[in-house]
Backbone atoms as SQL, in Angstrom:
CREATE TABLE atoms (id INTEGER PRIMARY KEY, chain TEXT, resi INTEGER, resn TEXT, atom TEXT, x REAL, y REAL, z REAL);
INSERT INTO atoms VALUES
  (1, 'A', 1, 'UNK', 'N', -40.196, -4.304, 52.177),
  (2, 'A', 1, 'UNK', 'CA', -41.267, -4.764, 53.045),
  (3, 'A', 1, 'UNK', 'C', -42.518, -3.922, 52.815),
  (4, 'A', 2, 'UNK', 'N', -43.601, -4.922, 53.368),
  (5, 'A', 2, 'UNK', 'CA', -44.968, -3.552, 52.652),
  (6, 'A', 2, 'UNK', 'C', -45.255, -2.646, 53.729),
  (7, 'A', 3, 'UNK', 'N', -44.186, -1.900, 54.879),
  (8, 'A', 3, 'UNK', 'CA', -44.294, -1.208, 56.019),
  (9, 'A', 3, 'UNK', 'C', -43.272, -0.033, 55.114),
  (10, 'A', 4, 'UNK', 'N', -42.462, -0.269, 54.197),
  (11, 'A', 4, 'UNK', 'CA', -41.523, 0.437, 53.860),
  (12, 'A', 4, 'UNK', 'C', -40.329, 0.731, 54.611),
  (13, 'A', 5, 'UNK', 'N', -40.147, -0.105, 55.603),
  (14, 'A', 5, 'UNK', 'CA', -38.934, 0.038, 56.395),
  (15, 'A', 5, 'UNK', 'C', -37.546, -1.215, 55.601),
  (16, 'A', 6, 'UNK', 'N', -36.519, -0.469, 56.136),
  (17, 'A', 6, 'UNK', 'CA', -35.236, -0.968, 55.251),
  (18, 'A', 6, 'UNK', 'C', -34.870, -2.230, 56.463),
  (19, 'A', 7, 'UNK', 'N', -34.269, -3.245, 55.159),
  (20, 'A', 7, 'UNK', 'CA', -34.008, -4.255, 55.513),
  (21, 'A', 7, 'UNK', 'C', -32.534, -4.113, 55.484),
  (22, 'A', 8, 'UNK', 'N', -31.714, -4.756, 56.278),
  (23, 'A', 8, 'UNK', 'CA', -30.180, -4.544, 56.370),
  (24, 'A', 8, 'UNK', 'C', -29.486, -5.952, 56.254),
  (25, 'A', 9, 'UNK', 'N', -28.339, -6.023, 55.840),
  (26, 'A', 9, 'UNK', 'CA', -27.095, -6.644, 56.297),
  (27, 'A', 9, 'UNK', 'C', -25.941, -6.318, 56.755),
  (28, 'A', 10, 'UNK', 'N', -25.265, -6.989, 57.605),
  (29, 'A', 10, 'UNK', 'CA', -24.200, -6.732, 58.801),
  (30, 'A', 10, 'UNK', 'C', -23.182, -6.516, 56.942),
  (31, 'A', 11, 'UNK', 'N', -22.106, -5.418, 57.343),
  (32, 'A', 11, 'UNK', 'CA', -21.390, -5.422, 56.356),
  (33, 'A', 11, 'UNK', 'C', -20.103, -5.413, 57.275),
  (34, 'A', 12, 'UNK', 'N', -18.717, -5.997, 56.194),
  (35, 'A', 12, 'UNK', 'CA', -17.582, -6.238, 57.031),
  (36, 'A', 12, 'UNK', 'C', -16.925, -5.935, 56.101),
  (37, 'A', 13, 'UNK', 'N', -15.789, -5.966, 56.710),
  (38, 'A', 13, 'UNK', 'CA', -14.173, -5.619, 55.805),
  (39, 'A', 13, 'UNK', 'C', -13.461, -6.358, 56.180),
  (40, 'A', 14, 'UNK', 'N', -13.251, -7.049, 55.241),
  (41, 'A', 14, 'UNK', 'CA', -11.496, -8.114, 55.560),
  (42, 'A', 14, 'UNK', 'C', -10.023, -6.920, 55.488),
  (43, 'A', 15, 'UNK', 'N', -9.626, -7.690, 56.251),
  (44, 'A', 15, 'UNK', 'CA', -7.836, -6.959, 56.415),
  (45, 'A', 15, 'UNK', 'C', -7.695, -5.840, 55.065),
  (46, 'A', 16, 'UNK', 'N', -7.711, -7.250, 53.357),
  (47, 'A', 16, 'UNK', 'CA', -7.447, -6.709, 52.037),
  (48, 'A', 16, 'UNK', 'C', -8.531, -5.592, 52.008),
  (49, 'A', 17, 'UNK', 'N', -9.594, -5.050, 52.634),
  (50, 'A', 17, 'UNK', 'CA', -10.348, -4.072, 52.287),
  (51, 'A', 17, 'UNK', 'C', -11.337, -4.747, 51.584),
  (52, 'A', 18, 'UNK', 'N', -11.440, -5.590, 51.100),
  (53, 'A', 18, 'UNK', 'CA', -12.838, -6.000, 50.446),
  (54, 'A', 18, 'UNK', 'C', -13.863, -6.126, 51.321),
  (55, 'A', 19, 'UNK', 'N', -15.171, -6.205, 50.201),
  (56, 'A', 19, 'UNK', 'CA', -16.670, -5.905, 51.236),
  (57, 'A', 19, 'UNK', 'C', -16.976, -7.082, 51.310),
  (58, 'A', 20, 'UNK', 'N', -17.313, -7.376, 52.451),
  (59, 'A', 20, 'UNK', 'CA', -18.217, -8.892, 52.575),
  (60, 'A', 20, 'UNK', 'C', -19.222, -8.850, 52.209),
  (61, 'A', 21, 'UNK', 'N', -20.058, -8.007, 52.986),
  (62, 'A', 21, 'UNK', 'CA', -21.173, -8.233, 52.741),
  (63, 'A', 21, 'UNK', 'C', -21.594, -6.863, 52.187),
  (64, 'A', 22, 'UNK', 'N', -22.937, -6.558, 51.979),
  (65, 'A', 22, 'UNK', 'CA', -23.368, -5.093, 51.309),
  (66, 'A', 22, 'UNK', 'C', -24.792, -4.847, 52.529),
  (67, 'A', 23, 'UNK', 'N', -25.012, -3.781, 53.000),
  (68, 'A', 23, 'UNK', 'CA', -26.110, -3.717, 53.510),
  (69, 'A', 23, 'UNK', 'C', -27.340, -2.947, 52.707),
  (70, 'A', 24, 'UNK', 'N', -28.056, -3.039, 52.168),
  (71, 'A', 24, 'UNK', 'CA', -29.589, -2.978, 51.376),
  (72, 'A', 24, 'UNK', 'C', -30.545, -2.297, 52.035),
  (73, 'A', 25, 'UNK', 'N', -30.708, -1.869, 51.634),
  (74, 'A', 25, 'UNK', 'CA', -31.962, -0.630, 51.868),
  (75, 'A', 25, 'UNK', 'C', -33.145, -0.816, 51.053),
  (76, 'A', 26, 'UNK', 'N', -34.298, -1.269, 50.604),
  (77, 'A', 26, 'UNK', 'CA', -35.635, -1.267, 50.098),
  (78, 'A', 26, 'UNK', 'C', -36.693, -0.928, 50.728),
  (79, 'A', 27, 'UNK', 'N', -37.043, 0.309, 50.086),
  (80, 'A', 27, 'UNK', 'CA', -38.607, 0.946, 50.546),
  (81, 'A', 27, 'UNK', 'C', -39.782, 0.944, 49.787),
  (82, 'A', 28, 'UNK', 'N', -40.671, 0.800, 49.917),
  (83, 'A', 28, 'UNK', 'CA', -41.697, 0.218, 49.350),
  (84, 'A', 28, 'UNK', 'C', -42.070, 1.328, 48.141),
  (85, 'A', 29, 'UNK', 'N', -41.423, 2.636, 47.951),
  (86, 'A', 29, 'UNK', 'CA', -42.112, 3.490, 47.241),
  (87, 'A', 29, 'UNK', 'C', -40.655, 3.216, 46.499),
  (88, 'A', 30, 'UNK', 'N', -39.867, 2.864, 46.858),
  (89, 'A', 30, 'UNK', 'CA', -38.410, 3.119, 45.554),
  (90, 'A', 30, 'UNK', 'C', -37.523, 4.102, 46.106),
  (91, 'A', 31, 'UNK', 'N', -37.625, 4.700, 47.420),
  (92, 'A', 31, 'UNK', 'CA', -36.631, 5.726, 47.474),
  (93, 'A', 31, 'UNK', 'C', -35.299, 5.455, 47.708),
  (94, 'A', 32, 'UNK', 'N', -34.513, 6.456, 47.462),
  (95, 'A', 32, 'UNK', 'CA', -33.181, 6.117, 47.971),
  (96, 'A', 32, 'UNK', 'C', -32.435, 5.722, 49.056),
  (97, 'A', 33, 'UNK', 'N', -31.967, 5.146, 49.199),
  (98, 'A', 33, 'UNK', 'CA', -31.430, 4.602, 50.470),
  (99, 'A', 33, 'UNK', 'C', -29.650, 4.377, 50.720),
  (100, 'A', 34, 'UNK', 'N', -29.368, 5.305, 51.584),
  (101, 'A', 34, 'UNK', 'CA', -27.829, 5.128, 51.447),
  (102, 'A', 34, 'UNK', 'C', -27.382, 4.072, 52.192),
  (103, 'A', 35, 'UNK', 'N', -26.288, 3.334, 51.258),
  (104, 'A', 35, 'UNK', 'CA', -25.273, 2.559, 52.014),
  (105, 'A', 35, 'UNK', 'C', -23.855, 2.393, 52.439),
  (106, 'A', 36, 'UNK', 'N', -23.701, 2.605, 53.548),
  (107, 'A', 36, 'UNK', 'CA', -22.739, 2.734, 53.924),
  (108, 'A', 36, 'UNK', 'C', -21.471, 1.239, 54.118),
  (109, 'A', 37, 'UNK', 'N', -20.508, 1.233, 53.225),
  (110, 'A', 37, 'UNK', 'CA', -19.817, -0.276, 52.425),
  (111, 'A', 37, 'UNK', 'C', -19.018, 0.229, 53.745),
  (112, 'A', 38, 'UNK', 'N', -18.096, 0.844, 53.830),
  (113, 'A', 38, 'UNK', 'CA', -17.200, 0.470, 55.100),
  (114, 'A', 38, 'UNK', 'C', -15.723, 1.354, 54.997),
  (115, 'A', 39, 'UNK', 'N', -14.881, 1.037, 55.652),
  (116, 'A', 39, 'UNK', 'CA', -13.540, 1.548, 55.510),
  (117, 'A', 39, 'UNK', 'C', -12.115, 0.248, 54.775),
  (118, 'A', 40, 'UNK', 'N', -11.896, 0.439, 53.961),
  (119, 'A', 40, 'UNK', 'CA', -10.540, -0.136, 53.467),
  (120, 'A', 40, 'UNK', 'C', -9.299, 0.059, 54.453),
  (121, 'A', 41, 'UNK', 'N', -8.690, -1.082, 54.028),
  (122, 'A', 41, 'UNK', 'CA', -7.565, -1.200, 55.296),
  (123, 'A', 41, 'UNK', 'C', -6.214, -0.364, 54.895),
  (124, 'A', 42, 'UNK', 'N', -6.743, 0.913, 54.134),
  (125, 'A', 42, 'UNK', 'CA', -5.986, 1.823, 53.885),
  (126, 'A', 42, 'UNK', 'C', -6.192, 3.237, 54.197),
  (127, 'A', 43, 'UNK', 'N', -7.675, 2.758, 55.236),
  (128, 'A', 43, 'UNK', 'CA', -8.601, 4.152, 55.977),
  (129, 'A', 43, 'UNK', 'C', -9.013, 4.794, 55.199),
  (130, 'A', 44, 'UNK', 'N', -9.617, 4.302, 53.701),
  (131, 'A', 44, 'UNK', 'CA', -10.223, 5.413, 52.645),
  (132, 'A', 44, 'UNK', 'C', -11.882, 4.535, 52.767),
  (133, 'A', 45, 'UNK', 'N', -12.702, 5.444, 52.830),
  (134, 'A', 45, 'UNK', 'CA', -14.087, 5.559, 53.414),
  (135, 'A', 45, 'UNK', 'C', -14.711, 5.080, 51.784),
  (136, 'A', 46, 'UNK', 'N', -15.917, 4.216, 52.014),
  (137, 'A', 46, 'UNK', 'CA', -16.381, 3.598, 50.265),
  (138, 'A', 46, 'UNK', 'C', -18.052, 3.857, 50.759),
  (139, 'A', 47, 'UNK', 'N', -18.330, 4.489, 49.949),
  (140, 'A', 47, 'UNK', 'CA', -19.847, 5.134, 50.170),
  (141, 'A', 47, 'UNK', 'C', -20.952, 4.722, 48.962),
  (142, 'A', 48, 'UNK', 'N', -21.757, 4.668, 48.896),
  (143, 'A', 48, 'UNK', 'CA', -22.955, 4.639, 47.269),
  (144, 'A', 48, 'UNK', 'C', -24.404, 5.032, 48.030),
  (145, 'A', 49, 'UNK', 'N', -25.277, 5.256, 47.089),
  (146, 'A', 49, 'UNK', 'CA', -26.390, 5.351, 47.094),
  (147, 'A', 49, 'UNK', 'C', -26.929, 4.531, 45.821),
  (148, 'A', 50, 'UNK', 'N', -28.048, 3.643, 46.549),
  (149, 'A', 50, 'UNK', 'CA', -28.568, 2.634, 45.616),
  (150, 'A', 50, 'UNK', 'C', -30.201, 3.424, 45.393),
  (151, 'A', 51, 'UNK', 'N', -30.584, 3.542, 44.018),
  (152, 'A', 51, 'UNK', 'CA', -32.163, 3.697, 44.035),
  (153, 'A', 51, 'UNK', 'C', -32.797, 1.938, 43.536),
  (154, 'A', 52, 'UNK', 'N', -33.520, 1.491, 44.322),
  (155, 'A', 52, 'UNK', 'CA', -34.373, 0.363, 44.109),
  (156, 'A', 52, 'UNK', 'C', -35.876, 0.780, 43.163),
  (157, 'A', 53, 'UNK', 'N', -35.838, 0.236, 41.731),
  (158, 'A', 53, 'UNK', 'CA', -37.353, 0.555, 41.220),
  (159, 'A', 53, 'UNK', 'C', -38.615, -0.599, 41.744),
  (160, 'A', 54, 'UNK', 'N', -39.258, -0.234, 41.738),
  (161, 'A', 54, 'UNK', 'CA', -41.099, -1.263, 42.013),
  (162, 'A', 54, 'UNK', 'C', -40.369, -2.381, 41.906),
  (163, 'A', 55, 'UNK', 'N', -39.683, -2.931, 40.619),
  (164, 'A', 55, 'UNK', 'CA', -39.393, -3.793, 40.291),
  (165, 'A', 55, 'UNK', 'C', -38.603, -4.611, 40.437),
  (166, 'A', 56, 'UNK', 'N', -37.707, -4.168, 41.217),
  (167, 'A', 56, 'UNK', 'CA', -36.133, -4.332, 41.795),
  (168, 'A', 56, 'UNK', 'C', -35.165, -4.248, 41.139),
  (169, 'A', 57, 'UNK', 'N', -35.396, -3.434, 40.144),
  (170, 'A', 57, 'UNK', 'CA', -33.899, -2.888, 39.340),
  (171, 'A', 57, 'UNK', 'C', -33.797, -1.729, 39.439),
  (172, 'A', 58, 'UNK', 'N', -31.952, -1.919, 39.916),
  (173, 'A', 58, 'UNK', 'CA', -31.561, -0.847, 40.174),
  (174, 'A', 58, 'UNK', 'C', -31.248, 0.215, 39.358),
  (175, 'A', 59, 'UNK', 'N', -31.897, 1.238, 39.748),
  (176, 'A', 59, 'UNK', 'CA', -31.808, 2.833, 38.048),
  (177, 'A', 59, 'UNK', 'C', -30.731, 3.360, 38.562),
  (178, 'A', 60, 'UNK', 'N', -30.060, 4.229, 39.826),
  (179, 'A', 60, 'UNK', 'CA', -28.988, 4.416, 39.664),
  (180, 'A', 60, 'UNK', 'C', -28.027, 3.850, 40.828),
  (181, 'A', 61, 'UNK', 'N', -26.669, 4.640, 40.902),
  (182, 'A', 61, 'UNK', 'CA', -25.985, 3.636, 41.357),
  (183, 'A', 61, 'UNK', 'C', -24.610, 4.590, 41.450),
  (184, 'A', 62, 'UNK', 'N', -24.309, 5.576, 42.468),
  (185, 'A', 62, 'UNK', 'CA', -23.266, 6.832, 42.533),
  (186, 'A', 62, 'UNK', 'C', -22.709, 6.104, 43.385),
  (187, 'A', 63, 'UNK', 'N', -21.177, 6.099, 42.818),
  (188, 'A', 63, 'UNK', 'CA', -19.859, 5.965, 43.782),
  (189, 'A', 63, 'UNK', 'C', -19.366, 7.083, 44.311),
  (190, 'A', 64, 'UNK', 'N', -18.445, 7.229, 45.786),
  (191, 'A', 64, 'UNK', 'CA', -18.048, 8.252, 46.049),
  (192, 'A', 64, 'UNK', 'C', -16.433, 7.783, 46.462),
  (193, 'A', 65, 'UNK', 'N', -15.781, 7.816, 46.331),
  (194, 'A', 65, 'UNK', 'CA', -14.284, 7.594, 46.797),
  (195, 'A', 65, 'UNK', 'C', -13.501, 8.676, 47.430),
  (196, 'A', 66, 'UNK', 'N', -13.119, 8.581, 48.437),
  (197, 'A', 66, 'UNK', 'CA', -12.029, 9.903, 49.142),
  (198, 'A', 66, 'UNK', 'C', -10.956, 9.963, 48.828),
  (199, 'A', 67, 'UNK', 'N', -10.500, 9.156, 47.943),
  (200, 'A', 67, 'UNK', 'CA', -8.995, 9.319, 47.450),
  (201, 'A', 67, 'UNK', 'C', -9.009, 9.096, 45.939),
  (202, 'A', 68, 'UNK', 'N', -7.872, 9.085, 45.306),
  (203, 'A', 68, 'UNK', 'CA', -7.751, 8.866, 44.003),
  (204, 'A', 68, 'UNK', 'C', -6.859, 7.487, 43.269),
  (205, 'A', 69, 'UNK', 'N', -7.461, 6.002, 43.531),
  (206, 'A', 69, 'UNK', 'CA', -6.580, 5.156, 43.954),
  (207, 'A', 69, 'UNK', 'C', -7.668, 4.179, 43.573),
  (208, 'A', 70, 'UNK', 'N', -7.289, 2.950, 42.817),
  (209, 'A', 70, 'UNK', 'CA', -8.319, 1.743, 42.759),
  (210, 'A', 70, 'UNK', 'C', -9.152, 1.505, 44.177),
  (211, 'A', 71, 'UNK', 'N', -10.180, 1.299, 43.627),
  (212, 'A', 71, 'UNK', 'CA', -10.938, 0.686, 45.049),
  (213, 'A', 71, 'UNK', 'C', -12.177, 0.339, 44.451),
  (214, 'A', 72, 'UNK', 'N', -12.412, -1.278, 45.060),
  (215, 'A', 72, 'UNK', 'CA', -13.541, -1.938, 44.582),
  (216, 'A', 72, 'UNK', 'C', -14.799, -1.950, 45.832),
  (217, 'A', 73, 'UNK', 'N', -15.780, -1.885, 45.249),
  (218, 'A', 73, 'UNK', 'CA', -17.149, -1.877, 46.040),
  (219, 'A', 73, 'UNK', 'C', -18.019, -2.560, 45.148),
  (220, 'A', 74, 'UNK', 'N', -19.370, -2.247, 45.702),
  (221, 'A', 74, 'UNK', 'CA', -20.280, -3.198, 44.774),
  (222, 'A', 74, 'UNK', 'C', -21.907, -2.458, 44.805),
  (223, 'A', 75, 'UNK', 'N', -21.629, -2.935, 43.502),
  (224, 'A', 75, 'UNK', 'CA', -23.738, -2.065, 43.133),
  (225, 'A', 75, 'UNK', 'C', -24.612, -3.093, 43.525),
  (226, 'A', 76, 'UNK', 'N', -25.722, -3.120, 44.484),
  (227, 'A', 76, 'UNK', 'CA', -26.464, -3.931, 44.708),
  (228, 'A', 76, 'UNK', 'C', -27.899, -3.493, 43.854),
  (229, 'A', 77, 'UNK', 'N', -28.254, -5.065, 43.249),
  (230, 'A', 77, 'UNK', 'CA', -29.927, -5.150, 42.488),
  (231, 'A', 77, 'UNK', 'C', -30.508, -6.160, 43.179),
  (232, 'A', 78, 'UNK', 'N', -31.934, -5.882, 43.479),
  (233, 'A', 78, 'UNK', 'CA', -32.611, -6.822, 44.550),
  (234, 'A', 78, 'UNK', 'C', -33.859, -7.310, 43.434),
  (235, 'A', 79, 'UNK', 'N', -33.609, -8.497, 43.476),
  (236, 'A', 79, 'UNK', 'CA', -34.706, -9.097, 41.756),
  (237, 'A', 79, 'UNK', 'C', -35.753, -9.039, 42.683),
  (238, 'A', 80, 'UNK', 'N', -36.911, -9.766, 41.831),
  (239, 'A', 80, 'UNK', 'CA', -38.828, -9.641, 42.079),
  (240, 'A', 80, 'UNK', 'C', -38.573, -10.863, 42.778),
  (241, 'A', 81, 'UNK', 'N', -37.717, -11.741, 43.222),
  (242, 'A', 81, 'UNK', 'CA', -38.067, -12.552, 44.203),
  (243, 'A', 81, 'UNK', 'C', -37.057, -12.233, 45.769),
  (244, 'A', 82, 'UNK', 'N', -36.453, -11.480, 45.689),
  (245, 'A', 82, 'UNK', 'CA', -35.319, -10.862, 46.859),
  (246, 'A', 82, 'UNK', 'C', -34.025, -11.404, 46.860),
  (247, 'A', 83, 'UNK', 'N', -33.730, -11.706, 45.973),
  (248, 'A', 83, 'UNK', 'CA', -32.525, -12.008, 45.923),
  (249, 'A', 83, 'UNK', 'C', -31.867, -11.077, 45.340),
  (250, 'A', 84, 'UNK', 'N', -30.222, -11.003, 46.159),
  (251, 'A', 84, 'UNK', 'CA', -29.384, -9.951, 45.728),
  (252, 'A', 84, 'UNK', 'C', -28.197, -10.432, 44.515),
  (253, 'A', 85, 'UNK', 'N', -28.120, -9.210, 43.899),
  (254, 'A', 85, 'UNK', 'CA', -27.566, -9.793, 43.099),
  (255, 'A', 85, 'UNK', 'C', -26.178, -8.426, 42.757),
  (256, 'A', 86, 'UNK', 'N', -25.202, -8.383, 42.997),
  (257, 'A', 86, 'UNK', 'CA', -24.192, -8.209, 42.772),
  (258, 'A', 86, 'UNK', 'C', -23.021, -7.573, 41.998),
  (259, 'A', 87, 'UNK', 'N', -22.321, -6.495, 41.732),
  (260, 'A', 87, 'UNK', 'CA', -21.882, -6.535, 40.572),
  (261, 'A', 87, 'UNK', 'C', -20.500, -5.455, 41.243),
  (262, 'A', 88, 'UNK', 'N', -19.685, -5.953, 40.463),
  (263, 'A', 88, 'UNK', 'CA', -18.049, -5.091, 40.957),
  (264, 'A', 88, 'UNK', 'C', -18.079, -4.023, 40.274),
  (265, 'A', 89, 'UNK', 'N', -17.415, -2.707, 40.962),
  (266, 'A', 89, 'UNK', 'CA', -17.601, -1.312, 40.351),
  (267, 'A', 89, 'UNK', 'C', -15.962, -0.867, 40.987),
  (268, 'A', 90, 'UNK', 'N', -15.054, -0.716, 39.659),
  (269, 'A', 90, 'UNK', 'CA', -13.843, 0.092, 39.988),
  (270, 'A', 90, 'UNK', 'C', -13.596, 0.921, 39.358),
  (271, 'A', 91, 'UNK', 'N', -13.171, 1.642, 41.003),
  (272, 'A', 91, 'UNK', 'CA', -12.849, 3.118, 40.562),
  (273, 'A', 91, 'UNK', 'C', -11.181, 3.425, 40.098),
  (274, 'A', 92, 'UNK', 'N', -11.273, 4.080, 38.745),
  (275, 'A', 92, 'UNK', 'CA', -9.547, 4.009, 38.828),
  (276, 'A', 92, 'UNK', 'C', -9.447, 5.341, 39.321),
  (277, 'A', 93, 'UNK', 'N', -7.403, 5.196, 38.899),
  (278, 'A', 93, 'UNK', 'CA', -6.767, 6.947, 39.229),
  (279, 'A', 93, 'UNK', 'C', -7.210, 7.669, 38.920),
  (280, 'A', 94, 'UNK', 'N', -7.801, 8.032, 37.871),
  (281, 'A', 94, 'UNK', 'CA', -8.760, 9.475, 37.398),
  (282, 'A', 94, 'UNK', 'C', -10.210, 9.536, 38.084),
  (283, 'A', 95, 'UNK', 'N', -10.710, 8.699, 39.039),
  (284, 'A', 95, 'UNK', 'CA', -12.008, 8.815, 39.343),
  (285, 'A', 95, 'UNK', 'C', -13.480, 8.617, 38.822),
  (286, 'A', 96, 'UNK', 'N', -12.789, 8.249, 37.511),
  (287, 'A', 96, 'UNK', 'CA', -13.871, 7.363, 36.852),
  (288, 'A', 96, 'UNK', 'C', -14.463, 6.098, 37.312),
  (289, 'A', 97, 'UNK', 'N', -15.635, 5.767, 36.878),
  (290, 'A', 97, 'UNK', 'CA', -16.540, 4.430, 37.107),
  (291, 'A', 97, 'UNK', 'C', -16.383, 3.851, 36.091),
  (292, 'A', 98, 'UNK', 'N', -15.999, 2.770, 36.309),
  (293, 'A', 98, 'UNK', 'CA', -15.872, 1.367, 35.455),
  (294, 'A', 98, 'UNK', 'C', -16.520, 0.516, 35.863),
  (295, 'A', 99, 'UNK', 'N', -17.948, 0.362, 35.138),
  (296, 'A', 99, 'UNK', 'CA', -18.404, -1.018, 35.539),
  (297, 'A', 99, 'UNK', 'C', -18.688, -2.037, 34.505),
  (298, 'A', 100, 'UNK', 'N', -18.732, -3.719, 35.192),
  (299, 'A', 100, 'UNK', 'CA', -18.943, -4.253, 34.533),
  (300, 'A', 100, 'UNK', 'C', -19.963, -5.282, 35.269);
């Protein structure tokens, strides 16, 4: 927004732990904005920080996981017209990022 205040979505968790929705953060200068994805129905906490550029692509994109165990979340990119756009990020047993 051209006030620089963050725009949100309601985020949920189904039973399986998946994210419904993602809540978004965009500030008019690009800063970071944390989002908070939710709890898995295995009580392990799914965290990221999205940076948004001018442009709406996203430069980075840190997972944090509390355990050591698959778990899917999602990188959000907000294009030049606001639309979100999506992408699955799993973490395996070693704590690596796998994205595609």
């Amino acid at each position: 927004m051209a006030n620089g205040r963050v725009q949100t979505k309601k985020v949920g968790v189904t039973a399986k732990g998946r994210v419904q929705t993602t809540k978004v953060g965009v500030t008019a200068n690009g800063r970071v904005q944390t989002t908070k994805v939710g709890v898995t129905a295995n009580g392990r906490v799914q965290t990221k920080q999205v940076r948004v550029t001018a442009n709406g692509r996203v430069q980075t994109s840190k997972v944090q996981v509390t355990a050591n165990c698959r778990v899917r979340t999602k990188k959000v990119g907000v294009t030049a017209n606001g639309r979100v756009q999506t992408t699955k990020v799993e973490v395996t047993a070693n704590g690596r990022v796998q994205t595609k």
